[in-house]
PDBQT receptor file of N, H, CA, C and O in Angstrom, charges set to zero:
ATOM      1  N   UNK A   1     147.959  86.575 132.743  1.00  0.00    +0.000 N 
ATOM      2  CA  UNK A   1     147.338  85.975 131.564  1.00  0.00    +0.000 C 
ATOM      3  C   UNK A   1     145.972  85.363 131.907  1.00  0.00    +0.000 C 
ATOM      4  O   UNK A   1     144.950  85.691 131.304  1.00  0.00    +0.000 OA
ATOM      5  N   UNK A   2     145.992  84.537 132.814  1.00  0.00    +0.000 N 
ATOM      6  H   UNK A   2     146.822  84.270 133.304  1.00  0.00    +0.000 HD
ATOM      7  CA  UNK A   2     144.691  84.248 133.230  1.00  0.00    +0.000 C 
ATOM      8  C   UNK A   2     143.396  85.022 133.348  1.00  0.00    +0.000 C 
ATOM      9  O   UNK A   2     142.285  84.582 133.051  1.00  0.00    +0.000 OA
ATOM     10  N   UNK A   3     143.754  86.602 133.963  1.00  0.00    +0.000 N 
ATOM     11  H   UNK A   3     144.656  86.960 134.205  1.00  0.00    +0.000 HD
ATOM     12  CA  UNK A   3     142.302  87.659 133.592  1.00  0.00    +0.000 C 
ATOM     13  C   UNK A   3     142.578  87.947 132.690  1.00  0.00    +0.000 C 
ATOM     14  O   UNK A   3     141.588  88.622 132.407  1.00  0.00    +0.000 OA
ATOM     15  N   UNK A   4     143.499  88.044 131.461  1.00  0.00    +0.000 N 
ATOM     16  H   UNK A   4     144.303  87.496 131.691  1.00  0.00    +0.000 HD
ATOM     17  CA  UNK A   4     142.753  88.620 130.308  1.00  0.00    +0.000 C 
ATOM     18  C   UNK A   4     141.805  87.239 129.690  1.00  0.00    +0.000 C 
ATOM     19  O   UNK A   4     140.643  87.172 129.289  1.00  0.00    +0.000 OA
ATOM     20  N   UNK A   5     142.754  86.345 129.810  1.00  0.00    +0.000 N 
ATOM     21  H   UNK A   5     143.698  86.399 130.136  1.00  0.00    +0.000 HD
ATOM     22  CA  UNK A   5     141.522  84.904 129.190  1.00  0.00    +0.000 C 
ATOM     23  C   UNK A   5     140.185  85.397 130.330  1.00  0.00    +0.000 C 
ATOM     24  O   UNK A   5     139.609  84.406 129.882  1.00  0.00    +0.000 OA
ATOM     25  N   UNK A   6     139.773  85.639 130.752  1.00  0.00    +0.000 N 
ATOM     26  H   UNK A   6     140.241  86.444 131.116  1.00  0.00    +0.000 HD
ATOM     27  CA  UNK A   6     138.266  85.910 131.990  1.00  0.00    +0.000 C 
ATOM     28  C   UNK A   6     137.889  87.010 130.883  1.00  0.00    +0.000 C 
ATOM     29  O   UNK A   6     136.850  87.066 130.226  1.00  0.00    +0.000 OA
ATOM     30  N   UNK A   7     138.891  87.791 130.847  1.00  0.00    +0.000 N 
ATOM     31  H   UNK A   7     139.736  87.746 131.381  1.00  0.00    +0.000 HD
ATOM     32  CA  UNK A   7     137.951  89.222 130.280  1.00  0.00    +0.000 C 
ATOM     33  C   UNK A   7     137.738  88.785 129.042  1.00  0.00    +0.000 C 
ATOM     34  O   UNK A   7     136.556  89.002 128.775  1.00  0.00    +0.000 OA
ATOM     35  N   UNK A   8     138.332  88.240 128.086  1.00  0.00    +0.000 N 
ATOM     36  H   UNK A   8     139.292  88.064 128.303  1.00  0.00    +0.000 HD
ATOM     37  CA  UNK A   8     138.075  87.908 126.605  1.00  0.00    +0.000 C 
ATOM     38  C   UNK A   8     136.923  86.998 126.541  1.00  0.00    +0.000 C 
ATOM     39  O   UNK A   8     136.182  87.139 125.568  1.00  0.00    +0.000 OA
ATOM     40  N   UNK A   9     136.530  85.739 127.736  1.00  0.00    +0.000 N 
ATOM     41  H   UNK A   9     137.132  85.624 128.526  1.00  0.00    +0.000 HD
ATOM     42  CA  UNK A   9     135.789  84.775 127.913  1.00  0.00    +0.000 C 
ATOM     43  C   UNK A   9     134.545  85.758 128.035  1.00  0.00    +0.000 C 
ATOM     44  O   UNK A   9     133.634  85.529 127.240  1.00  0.00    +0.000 OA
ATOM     45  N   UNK A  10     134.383  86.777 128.882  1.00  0.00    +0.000 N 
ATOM     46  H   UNK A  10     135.124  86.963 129.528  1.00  0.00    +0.000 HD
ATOM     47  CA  UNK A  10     133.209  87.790 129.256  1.00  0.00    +0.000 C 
ATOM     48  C   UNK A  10     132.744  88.430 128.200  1.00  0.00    +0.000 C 
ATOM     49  O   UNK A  10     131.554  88.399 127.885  1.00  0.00    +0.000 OA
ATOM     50  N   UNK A  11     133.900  89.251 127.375  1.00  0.00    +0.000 N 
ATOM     51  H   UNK A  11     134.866  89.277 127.631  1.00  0.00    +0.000 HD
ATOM     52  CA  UNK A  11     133.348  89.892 125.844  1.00  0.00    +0.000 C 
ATOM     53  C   UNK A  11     133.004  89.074 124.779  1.00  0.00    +0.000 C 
ATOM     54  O   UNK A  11     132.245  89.425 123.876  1.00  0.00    +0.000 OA
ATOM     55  N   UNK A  12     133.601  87.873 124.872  1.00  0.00    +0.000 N 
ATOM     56  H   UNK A  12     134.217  87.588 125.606  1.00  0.00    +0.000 HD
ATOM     57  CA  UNK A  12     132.891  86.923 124.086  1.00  0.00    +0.000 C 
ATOM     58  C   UNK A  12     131.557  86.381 124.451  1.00  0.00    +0.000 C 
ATOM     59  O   UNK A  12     131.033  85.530 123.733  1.00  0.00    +0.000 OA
ATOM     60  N   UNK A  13     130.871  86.904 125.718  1.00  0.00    +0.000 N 
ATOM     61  H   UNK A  13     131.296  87.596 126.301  1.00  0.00    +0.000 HD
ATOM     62  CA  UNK A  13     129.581  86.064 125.466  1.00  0.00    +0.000 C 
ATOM     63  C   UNK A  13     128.720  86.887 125.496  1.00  0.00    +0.000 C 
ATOM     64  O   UNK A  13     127.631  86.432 125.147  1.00  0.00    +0.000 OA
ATOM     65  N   UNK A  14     128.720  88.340 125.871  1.00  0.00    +0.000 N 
ATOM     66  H   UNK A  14     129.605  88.710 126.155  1.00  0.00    +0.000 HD
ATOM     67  CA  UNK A  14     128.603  89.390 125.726  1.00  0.00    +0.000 C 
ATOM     68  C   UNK A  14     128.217  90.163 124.173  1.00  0.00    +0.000 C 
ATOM     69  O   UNK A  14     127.290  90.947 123.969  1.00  0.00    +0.000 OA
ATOM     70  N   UNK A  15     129.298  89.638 123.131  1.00  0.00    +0.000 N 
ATOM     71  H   UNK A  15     130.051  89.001 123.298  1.00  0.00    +0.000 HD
ATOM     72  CA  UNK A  15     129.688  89.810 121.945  1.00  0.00    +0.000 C 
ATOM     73  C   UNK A  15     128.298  88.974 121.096  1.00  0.00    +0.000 C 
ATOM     74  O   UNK A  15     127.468  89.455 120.325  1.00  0.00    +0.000 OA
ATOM     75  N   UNK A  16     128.514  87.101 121.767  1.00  0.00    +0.000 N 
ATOM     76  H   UNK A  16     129.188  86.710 122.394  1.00  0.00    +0.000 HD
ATOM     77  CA  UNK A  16     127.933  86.717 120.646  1.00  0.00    +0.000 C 
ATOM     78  C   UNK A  16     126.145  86.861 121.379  1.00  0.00    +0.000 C 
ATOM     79  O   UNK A  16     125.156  86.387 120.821  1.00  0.00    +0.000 OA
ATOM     80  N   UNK A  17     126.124  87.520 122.532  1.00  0.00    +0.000 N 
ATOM     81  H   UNK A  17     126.927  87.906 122.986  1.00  0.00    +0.000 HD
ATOM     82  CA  UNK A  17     124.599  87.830 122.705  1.00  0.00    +0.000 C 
ATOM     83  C   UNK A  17     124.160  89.175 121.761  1.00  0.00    +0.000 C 
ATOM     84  O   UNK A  17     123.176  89.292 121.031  1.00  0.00    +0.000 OA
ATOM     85  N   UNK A  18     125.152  90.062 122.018  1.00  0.00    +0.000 N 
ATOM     86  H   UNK A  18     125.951  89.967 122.612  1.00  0.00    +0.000 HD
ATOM     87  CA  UNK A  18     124.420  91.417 120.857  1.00  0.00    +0.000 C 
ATOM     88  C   UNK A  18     124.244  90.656 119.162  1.00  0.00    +0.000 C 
ATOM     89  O   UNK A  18     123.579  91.094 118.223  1.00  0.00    +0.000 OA
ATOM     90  N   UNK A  19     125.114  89.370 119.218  1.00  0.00    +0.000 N 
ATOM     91  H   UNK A  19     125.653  89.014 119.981  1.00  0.00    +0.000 HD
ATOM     92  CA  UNK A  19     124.990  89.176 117.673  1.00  0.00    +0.000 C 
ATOM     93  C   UNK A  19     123.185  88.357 117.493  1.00  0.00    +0.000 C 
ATOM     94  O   UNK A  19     122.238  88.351 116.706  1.00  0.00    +0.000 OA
ATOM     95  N   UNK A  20     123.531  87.860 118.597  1.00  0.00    +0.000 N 
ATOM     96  H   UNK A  20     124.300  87.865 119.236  1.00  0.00    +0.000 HD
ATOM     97  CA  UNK A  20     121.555  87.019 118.909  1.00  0.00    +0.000 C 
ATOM     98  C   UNK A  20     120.769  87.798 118.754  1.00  0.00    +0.000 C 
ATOM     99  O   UNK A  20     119.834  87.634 117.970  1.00  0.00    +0.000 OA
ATOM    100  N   UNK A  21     120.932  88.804 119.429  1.00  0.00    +0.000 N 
ATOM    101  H   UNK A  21     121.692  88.937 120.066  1.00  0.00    +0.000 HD
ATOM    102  CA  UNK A  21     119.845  89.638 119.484  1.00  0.00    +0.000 C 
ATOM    103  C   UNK A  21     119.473  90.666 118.393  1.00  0.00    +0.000 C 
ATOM    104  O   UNK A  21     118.337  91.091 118.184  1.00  0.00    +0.000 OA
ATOM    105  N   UNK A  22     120.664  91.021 117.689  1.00  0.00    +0.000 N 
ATOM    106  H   UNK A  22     121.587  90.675 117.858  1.00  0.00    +0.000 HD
ATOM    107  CA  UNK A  22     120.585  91.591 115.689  1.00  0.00    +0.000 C 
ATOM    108  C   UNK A  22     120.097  90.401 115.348  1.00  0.00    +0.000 C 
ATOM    109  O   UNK A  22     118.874  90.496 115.450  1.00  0.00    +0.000 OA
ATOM    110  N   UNK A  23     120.420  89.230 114.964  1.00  0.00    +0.000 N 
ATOM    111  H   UNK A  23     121.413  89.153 114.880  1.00  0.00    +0.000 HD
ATOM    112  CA  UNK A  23     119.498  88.395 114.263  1.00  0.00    +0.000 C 
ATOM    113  C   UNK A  23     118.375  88.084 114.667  1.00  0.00    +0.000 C 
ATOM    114  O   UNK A  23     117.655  87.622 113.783  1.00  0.00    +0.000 OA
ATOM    115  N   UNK A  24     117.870  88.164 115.802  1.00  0.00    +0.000 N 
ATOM    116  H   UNK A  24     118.455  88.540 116.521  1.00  0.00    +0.000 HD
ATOM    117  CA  UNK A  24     116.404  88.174 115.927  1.00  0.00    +0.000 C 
ATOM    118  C   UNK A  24     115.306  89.412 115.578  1.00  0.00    +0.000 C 
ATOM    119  O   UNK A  24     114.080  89.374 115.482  1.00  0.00    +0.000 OA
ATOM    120  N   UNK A  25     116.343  90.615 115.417  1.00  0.00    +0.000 N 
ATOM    121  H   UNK A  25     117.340  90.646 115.495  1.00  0.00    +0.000 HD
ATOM    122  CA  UNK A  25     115.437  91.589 115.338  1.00  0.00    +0.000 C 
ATOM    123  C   UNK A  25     115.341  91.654 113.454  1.00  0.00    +0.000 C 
ATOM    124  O   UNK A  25     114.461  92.085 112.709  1.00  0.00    +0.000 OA
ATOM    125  N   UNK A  26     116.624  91.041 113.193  1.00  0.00    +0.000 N 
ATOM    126  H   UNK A  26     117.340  90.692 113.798  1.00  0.00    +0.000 HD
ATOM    127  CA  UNK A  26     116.427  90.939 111.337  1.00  0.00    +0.000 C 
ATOM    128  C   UNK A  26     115.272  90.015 110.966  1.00  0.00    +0.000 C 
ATOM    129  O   UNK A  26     114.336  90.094 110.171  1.00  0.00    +0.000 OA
ATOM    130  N   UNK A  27     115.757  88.979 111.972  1.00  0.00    +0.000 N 
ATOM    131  H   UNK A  27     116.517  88.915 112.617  1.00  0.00    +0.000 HD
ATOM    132  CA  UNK A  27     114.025  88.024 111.563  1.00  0.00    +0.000 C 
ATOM    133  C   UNK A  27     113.477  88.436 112.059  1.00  0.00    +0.000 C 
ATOM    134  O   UNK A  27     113.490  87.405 112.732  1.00  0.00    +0.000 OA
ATOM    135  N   UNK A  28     112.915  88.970 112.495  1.00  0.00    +0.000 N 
ATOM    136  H   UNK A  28     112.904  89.807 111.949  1.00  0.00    +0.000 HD
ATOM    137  CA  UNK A  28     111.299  89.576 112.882  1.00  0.00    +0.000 C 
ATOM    138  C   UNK A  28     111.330  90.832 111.939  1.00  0.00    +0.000 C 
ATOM    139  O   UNK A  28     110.212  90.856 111.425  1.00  0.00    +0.000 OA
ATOM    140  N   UNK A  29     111.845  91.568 111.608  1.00  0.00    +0.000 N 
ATOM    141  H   UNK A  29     112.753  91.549 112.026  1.00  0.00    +0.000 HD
ATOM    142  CA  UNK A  29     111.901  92.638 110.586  1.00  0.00    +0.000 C 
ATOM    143  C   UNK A  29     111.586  91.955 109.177  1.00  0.00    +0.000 C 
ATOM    144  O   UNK A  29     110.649  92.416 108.525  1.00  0.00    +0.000 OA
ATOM    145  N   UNK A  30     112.350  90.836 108.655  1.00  0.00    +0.000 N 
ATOM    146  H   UNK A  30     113.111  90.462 109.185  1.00  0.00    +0.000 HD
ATOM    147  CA  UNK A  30     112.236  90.446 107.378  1.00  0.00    +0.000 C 
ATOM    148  C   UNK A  30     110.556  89.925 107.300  1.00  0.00    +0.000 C 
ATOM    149  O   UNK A  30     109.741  90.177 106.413  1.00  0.00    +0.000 OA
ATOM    150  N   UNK A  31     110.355  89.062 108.643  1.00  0.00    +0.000 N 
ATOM    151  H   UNK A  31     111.017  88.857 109.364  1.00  0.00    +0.000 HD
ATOM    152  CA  UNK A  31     109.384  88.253 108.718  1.00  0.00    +0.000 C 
ATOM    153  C   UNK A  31     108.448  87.777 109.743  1.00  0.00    +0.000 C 
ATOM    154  O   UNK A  31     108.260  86.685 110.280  1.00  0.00    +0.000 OA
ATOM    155  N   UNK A  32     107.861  89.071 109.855  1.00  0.00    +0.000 N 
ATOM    156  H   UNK A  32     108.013  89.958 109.419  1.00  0.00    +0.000 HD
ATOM    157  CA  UNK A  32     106.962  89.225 111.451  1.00  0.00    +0.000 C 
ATOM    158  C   UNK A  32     106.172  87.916 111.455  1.00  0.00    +0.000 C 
ATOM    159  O   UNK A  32     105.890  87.484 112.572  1.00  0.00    +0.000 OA
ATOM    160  N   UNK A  33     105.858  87.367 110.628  1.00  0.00    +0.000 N 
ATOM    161  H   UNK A  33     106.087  87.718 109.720  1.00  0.00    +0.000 HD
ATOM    162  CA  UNK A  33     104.549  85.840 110.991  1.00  0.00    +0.000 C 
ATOM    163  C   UNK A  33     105.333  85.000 111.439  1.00  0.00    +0.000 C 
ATOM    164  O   UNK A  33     106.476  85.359 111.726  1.00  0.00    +0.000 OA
ATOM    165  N   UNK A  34     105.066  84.119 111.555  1.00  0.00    +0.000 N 
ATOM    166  H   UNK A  34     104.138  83.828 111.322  1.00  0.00    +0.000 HD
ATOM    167  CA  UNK A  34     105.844  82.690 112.235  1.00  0.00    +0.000 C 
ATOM    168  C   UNK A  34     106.247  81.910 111.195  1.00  0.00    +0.000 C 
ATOM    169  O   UNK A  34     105.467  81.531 110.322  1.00  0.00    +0.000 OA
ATOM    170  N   UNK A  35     107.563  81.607 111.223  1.00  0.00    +0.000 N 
ATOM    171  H   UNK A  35     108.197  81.916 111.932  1.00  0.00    +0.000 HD
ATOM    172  CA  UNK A  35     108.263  80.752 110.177  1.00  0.00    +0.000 C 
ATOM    173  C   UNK A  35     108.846  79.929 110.420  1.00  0.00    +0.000 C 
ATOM    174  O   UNK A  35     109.596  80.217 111.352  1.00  0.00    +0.000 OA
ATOM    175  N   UNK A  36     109.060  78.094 109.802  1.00  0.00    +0.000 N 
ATOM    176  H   UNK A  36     108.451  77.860 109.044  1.00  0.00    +0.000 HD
ATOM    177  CA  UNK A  36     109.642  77.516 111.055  1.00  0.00    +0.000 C 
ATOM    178  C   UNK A  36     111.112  77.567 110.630  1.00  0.00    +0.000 C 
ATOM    179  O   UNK A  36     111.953  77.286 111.484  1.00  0.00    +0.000 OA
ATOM    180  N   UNK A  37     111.545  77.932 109.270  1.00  0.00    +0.000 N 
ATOM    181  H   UNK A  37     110.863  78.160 108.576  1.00  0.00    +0.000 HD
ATOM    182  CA  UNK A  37     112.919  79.037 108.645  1.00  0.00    +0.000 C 
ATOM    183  C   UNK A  37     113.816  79.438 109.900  1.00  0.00    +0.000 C 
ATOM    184  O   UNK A  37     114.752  78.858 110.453  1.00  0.00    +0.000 OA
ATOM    185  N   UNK A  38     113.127  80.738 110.156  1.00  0.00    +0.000 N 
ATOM    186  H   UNK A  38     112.367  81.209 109.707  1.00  0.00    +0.000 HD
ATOM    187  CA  UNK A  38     113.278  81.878 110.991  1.00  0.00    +0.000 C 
ATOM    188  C   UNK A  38     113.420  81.175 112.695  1.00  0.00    +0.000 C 
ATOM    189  O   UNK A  38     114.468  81.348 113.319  1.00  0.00    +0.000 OA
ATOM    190  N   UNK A  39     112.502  80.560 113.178  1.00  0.00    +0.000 N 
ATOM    191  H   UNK A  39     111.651  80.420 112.672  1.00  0.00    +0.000 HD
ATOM    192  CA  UNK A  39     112.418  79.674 114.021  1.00  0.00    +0.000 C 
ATOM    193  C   UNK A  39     114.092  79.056 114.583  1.00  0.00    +0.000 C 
ATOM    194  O   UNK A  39     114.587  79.262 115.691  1.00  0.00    +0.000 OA
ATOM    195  N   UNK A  40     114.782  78.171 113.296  1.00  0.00    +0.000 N 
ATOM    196  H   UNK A  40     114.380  78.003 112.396  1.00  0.00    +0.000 HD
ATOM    197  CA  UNK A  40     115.610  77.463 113.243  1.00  0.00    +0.000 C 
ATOM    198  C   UNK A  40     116.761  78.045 113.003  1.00  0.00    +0.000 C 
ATOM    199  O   UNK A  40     117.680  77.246 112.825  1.00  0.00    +0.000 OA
ATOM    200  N   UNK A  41     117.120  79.504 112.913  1.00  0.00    +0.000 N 
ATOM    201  H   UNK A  41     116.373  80.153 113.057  1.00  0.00    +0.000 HD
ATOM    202  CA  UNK A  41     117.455  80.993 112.596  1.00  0.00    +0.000 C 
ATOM    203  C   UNK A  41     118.014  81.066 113.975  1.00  0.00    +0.000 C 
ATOM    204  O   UNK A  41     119.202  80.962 114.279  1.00  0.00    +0.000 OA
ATOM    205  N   UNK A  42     117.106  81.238 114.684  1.00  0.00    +0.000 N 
ATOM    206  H   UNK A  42     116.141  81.322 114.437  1.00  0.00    +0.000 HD
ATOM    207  CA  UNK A  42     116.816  82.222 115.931  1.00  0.00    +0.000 C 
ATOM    208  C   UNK A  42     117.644  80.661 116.981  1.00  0.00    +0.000 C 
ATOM    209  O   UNK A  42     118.491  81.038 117.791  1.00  0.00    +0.000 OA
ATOM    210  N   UNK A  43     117.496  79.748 116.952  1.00  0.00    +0.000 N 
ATOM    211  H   UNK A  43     116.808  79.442 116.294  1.00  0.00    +0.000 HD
ATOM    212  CA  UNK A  43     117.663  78.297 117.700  1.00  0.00    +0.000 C 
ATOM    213  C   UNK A  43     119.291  78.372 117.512  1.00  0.00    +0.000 C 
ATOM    214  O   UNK A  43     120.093  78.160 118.421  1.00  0.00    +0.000 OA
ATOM    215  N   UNK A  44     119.632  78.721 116.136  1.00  0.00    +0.000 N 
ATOM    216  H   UNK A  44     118.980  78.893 115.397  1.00  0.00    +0.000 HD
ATOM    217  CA  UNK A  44     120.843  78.335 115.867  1.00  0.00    +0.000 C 
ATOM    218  C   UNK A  44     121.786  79.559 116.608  1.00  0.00    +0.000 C 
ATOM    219  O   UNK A  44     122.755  79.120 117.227  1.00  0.00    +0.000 OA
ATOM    220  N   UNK A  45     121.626  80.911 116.611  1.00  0.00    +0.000 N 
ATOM    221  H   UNK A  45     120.839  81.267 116.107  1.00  0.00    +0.000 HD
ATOM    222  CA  UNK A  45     121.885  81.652 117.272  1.00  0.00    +0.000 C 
ATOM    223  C   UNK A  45     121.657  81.875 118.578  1.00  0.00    +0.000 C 
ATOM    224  O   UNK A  45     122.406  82.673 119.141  1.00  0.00    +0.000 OA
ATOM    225  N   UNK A  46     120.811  81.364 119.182  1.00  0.00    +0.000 N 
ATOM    226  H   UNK A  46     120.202  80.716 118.724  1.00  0.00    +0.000 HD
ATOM    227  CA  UNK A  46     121.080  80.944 120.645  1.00  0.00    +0.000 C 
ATOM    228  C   UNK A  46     121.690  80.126 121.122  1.00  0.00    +0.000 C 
ATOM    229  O   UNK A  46     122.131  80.304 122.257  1.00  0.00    +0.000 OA
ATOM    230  N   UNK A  47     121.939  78.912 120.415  1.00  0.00    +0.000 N 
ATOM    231  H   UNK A  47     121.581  78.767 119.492  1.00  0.00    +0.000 HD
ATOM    232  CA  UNK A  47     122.498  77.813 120.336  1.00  0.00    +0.000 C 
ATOM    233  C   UNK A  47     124.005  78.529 120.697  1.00  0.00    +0.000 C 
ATOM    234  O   UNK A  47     124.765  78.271 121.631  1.00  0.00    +0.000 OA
ATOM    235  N   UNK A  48     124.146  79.551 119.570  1.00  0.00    +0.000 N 
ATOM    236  H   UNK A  48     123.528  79.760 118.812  1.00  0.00    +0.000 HD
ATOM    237  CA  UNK A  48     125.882  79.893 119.583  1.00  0.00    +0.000 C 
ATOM    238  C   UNK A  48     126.160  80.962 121.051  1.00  0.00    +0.000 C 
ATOM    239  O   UNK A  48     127.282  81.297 121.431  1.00  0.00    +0.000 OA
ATOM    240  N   UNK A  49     125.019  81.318 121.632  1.00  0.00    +0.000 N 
ATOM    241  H   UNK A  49     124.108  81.046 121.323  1.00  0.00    +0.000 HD
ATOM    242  CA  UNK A  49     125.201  81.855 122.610  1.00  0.00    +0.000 C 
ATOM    243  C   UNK A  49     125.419  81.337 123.909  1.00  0.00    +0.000 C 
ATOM    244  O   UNK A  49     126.058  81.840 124.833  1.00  0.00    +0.000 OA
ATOM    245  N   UNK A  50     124.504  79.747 123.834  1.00  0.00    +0.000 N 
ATOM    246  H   UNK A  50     123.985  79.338 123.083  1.00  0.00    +0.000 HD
ATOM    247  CA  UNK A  50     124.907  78.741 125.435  1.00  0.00    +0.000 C 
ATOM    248  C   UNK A  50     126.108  78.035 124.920  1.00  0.00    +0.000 C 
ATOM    249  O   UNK A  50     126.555  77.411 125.882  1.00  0.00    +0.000 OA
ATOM    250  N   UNK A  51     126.968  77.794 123.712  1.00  0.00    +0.000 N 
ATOM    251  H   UNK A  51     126.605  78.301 122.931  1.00  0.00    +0.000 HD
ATOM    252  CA  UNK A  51     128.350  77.844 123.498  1.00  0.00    +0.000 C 
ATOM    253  C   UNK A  51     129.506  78.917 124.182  1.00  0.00    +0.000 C 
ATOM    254  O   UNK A  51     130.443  78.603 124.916  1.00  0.00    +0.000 OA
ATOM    255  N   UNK A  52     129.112  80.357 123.673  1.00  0.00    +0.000 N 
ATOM    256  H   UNK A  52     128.351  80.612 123.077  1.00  0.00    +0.000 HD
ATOM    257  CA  UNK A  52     129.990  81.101 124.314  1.00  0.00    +0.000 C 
ATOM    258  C   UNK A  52     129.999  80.696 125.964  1.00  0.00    +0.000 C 
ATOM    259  O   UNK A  52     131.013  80.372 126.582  1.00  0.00    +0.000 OA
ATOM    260  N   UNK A  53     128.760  80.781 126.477  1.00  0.00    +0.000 N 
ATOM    261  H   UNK A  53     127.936  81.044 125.975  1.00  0.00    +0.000 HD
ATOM    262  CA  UNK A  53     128.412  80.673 127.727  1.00  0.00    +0.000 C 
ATOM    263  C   UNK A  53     128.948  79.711 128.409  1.00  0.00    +0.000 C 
ATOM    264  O   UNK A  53     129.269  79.922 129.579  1.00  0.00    +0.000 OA
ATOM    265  N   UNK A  54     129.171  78.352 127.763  1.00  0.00    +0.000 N 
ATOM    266  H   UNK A  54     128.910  78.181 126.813  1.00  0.00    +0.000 HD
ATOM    267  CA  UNK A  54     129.563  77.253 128.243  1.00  0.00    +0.000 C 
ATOM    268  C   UNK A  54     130.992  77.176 128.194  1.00  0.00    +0.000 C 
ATOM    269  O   UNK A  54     131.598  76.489 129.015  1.00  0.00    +0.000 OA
ATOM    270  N   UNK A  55     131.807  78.074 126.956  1.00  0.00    +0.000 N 
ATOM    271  H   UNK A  55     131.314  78.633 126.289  1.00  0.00    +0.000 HD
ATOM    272  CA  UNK A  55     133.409  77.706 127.201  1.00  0.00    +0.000 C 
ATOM    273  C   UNK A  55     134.088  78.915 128.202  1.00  0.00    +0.000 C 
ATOM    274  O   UNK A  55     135.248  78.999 128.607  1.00  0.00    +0.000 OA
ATOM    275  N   UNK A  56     132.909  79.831 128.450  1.00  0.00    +0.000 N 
ATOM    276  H   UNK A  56     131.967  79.762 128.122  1.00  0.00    +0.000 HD
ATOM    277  CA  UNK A  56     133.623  81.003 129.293  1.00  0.00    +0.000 C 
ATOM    278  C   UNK A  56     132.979  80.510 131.174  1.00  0.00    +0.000 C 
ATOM    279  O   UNK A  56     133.169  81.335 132.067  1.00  0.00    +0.000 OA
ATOM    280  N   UNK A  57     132.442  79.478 131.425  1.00  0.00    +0.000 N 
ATOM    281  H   UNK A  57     132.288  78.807 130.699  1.00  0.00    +0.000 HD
ATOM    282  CA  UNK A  57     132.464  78.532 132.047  1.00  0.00    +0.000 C 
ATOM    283  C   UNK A  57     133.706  77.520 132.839  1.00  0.00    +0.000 C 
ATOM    284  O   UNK A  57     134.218  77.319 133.940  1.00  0.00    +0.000 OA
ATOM    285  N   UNK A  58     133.759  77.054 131.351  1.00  0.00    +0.000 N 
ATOM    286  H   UNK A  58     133.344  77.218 130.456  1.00  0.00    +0.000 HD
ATOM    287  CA  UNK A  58     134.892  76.272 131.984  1.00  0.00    +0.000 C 
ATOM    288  C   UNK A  58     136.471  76.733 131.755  1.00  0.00    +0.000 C 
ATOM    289  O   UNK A  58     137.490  76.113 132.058  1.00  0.00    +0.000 OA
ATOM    290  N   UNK A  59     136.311  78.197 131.035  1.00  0.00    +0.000 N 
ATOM    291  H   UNK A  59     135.482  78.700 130.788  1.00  0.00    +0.000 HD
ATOM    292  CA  UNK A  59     137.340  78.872 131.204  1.00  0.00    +0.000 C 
ATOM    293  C   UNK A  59     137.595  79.693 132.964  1.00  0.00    +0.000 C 
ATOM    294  O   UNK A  59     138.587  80.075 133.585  1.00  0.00    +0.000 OA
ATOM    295  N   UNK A  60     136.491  79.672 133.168  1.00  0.00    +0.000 N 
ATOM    296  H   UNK A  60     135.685  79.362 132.664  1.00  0.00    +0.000 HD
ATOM    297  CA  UNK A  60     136.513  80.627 134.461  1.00  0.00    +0.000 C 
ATOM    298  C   UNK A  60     136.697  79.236 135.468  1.00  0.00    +0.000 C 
ATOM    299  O   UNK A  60     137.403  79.477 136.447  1.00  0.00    +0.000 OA
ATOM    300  N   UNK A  61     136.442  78.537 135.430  1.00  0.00    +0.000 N 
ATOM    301  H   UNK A  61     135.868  78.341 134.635  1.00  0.00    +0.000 HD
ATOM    302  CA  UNK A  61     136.696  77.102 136.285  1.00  0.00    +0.000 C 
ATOM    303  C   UNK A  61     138.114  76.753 136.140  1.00  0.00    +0.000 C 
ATOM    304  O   UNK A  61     138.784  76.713 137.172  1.00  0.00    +0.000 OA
ATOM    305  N   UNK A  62     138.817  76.426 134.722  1.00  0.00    +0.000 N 
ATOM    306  H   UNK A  62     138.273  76.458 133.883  1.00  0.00    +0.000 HD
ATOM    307  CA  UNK A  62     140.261  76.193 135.027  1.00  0.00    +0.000 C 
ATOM    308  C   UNK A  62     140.789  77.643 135.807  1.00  0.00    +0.000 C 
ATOM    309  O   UNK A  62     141.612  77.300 136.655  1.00  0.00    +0.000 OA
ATOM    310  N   UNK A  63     140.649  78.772 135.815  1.00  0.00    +0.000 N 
ATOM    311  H   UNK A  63     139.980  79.051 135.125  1.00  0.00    +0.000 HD
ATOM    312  CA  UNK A  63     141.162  79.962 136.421  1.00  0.00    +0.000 C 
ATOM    313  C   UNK A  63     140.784  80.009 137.854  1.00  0.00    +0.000 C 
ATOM    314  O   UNK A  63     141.686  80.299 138.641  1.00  0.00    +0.000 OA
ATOM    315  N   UNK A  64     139.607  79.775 138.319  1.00  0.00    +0.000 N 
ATOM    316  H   UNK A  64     138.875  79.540 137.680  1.00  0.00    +0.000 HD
ATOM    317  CA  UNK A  64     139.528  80.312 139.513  1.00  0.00    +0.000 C 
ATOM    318  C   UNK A  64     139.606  78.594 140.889  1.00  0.00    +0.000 C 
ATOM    319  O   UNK A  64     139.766  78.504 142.107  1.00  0.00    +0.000 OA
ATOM    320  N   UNK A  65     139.365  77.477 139.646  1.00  0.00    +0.000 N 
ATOM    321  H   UNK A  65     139.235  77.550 138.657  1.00  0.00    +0.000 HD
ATOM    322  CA  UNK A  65     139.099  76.850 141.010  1.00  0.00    +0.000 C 
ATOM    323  C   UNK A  65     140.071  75.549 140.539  1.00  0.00    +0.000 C 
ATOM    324  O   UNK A  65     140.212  74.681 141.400  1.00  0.00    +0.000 OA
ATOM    325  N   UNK A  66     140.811  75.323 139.138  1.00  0.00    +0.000 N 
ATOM    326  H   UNK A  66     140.697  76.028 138.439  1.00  0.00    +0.000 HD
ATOM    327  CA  UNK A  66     142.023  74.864 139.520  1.00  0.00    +0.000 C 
ATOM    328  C   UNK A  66     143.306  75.175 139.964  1.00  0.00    +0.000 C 
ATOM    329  O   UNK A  66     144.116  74.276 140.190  1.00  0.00    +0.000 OA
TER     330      UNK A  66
């Protein structure tokens, strides 16, 4: 049970980076100039990406080094 929680922790950050990276290419598609909208768009979706990053972290920490 423990590697599939690793592997699910991995496709999940994996997962919510391809989702970052579609919403950045929708904002820049909808709205090539600088918007501070779009800006706060793009923040919030990275935001959700050093989340994934951070619980597949301390998922890989209770697994490998408690």
């Amino acid at each position: 049970m423990e590697w599939v929680a690793v592997a699910i922790a991995i496709g999940m950050v994996f997962m919510s980076e391809i989702v970052n990276t579609a919403i950045e290419y929708l904002c820049d598609f909808i709205k090539p100039e600088y918007d501070q909208s779009i800006k706060v768009i793009k923040d919030l979706a990275a935001g959700a990406v050093l989340f994934s990053a951070a619980a597949a972290l301390v998922i890989g920490i209770l697994v490998f080094v408690l």
